[in-house]
N, C-alpha and C positions, 0 to 999 in steps of 0.2 A: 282913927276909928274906921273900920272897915265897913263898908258898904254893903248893903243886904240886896241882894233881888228878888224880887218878888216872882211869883208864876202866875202867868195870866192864864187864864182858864182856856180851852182849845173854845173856840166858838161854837155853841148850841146849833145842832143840824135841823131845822125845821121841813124840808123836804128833799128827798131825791126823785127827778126823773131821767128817764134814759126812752132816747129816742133815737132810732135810726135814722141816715142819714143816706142822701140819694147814693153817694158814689162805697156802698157797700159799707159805710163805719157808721159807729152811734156817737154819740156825744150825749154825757152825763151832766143832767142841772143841776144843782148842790142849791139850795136857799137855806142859809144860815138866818140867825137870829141878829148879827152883825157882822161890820165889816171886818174882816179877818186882820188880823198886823201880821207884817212884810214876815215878819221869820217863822211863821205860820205858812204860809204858803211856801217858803222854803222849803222846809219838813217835808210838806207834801210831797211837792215836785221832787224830793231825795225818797221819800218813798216808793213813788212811782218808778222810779227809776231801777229799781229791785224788786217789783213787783210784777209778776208775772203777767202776761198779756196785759199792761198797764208802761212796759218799758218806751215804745216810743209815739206814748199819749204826750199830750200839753195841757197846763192848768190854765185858764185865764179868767183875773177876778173881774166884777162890776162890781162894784160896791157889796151888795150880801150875797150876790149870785160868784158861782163858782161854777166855771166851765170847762168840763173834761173832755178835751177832742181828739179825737181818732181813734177812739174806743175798738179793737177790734170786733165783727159783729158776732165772733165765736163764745162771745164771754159766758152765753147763757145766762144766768141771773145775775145780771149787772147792776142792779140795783143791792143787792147785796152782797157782792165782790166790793161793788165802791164805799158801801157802811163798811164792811171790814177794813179797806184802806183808811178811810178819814179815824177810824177808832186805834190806829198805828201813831198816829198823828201826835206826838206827845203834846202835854201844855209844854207853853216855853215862857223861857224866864226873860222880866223885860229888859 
């Protein structure tokens, strides 16, 4: 019998901030609703990686906190360039 996988839901975003940072970058807060699973943050990070002025950011998770570093400070509304990223984000199967 073959195996079915399921799709876990992408994690509920409950805030983003974007904050500048002394040496000219910002860095984006993400606070989800829970802690992300590893092929979730995969995604991202293969996201960002194709994503324009997001190419050489870093994701790093805390627990429901998600931290986007080296944000360039050109992004202009970054809070909204990183909702469009995380909504790229497919759900993934577990």
């Amino acid at each position: 019998m073959a195996q079915k996988s399921r799709i876990a839901p992408a994690p509920k975003v409950r805030r983003i901030e974007v904050m500048p940072l002394d040496e000219g970058e910002a860095v984006a807060v993400i606070e989800l609703e829970s802690e992300p699973p590893a092929h979730w943050l995969e995604a991202l990070q293969r996201e960002m990686r194709f994503t324009e002025g997001l190419e050489s950011s870093a994701a790093k998770v805390d627990g429901c906190h998600v931290y986007l570093l080296g944000l360039e400070p050109g992004l202009g509304r970054a809070t909204r360039h990183v909702g469009r990223l995380l909504a790229t984000v497919p759900a993934l199967a577990h």
